[in-house]
C-alpha positions in Angstrom: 119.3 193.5 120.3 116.3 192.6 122.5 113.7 193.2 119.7 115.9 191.4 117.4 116.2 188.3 119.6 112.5 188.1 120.2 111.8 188.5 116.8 114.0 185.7 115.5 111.9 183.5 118.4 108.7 184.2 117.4 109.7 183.3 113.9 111.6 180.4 114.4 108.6 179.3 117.1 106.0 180.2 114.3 108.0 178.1 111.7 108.0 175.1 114.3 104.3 175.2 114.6 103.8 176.0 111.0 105.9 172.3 110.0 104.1 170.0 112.7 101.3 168.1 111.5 98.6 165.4 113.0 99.9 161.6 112.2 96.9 160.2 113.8 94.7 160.2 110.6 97.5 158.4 108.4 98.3 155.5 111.5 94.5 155.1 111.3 94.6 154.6 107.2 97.5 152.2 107.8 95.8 150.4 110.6 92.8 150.0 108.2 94.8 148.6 105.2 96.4 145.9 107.4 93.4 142.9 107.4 92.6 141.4 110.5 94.1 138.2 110.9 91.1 135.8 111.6 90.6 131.9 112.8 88.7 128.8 111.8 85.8 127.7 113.8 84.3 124.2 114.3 85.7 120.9 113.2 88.7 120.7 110.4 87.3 120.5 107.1 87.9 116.8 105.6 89.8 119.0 102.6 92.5 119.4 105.1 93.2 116.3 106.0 93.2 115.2 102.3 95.8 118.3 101.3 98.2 116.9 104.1 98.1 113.4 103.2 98.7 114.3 99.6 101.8 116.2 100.6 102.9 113.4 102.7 102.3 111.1 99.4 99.5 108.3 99.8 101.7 105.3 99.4 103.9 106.1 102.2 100.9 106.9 104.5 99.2 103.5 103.5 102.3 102.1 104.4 102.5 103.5 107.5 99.0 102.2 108.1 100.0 98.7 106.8 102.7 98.3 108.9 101.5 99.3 112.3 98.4 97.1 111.5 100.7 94.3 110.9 102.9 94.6 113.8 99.5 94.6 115.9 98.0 92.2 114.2 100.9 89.5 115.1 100.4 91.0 118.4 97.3 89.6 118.9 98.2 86.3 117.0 100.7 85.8 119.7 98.6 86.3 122.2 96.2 83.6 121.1 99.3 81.2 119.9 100.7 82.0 123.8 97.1 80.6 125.0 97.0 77.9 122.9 100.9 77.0 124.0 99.6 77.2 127.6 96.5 74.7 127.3 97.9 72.3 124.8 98.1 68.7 127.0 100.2 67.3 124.2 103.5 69.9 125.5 104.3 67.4 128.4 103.8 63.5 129.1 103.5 62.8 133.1 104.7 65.9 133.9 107.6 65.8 132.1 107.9 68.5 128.9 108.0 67.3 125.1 111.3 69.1 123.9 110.0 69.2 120.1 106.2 70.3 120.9 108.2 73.0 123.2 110.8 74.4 120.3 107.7 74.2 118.3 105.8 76.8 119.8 108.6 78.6 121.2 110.4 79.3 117.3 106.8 80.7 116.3 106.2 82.8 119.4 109.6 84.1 119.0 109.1 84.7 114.5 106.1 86.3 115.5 108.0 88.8 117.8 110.0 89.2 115.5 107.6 90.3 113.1 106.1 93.0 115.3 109.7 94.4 115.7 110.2 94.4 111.6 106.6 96.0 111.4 106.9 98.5 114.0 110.6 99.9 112.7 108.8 100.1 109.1 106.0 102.1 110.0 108.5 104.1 112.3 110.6 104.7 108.9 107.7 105.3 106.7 106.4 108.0 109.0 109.9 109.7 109.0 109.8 109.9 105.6 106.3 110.6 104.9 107.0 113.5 107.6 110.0 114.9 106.0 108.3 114.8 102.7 105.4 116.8 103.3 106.7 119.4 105.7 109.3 119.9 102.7 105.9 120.1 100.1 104.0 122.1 102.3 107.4 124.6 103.3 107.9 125.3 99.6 104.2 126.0 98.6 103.8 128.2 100.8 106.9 129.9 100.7 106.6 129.8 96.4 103.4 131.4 96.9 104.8 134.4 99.3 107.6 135.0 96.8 105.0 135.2 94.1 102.2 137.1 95.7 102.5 141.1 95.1 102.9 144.1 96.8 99.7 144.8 97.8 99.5 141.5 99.8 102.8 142.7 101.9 101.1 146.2 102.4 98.1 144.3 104.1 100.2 141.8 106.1 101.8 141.8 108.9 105.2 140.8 109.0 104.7 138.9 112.2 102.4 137.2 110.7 104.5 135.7 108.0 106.9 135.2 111.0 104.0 133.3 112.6 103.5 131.0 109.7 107.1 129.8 108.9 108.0 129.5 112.4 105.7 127.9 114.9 103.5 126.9 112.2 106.0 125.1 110.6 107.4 123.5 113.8 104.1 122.1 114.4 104.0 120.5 110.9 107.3 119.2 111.8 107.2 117.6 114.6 103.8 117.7 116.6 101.2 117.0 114.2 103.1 113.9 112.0 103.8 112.2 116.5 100.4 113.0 116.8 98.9 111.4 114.5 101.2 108.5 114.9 100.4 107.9 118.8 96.7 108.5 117.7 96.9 105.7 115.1 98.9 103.4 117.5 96.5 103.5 120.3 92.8 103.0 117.9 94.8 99.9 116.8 96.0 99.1 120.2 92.6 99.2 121.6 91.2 97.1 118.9 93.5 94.3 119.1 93.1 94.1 123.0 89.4 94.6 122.9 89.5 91.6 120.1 91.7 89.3 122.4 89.6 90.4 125.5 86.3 89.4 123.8 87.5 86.0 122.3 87.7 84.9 125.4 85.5 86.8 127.8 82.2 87.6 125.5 80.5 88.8 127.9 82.7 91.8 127.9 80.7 93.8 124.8 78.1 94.6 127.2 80.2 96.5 129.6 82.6 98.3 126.5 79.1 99.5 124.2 78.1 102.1 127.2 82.0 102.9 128.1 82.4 103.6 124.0 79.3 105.7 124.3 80.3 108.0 127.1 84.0 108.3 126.3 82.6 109.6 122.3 80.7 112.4 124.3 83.6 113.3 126.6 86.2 113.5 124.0 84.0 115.2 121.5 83.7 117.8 124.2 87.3 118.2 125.0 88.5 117.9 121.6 86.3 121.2 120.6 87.7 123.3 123.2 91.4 122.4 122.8 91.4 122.9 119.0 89.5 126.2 119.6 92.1 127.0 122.0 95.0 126.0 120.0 93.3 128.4 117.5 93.4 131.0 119.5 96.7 130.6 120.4 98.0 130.7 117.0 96.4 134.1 116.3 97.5 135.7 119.3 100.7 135.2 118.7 101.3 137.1 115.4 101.2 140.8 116.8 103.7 139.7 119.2 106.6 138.9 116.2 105.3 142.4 114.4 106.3 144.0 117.8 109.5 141.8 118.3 110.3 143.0 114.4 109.7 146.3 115.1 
């Protein structure tokens, strides 16, 4: 019985080693099929910029443009018709007030409020729909193209990284970059107008806001390069993180 037993061990031990095998060299082919995912560097290329606006369809973005200038624009008119109110002599008569010369310029200070109200909630509107319009463009190119591609480009992909792209991605096409851009737009315009109202009436003014320009150019270009690098960064990183979550 005993050299029966032991014999039935050994074999049954010898078949065990005789079945294992080393997966290290085939986790190291699959490892080197998969591509490293990789980043941009430097400034976003101007093709970028002209993809997204495409998507978002030209006409709505000039008329997102059209309106905010125009709601600034009466801005700054009222601002100057508020002045002009204010040092017209011909509003009172020995101190008493001229009820037509007041309705006057009170009915066009309050259409031209009015009219920054109507231009803002248009340019609010065409951004929505601009938004909507290219995240919807953009969503189904991209997802078209993964549908289409073959099986070697899912062998050497990730699928994290497709994870990655219609997820966060795709939330930051939604609703960061289009609010972004918006708040960007608002405040170069915003500037303008005040520094165009400040220096109508204080000239003097442009020699004080030509060295501030200057320096604030160098400081933002600085920060600018290091948060989009970061952001960059960020967006890479976070791909082998949904391949393990997958997993």
């Amino acid at each position: 019985r005993m050299s029966i037993t032991g014999s039935i061990r050994s074999t049954s031990s010898s078949h065990r080693n005789s079945v294992s095998f080393d997966t290290q060299p085939i986790t190291n082919q699959i490892d080197k099929l998969i591509q490293e995912e990789s980043s941009e560097t430097g400034g976003v290329k101007l093709a970028v910029y002209i993809h997204f606006i495409k998507s978002a369809g030209i006409p709505m973005v000039l008329s997102v443009l059209l309106f905010q200038l125009l709601s600034q624009g009466l801005t700054v008119v009222s601002s100057f018709w508020l002045t002009d109110w204010t040092s017209d002599p011909s509003t009172s008569v020995d101190g008493v007030q001229v009820v037509e010369r007041r309705n006057y310029y009170l009915e066009i200070y309050a259409l031209l409020g009015v009219g920054q109200v109507v231009g803002a909630v248009l340019s609010s509107f065409s951004l929505t729909f601009s938004s909507v319009m290219a995240c919807r463009r953009l969503h189904l190119s991209m997802l078209t193209r993964v549908i289409r591609a073959p099986m070697s480009f899912f062998d050497t992909t990730p699928t994290g990284r497709l994870v990655n792209r219609f997820s966060k991605d795709m939330d930051v096409i939604d609703n960061i970059l289009p609010m972004t851009a918006y708040n960007a737009m608002i405040g170069f315009i915003t500037v303008l107008g005040t520094l165009l109202v400040i220096t109508k009436s204080t000239p003097i003014f442009l020699a004080v806001i030509v060295p501030i320009a200057l320096i604030y150019y160098f400081v933002q270009k600085i920060y600018v390069t290091t948060s989009r690098q970061l952001r960059r960064i960020e967006a890479v990183s976070r791909s082998p993180i949904y391949s393990h979550f997958s997993e």
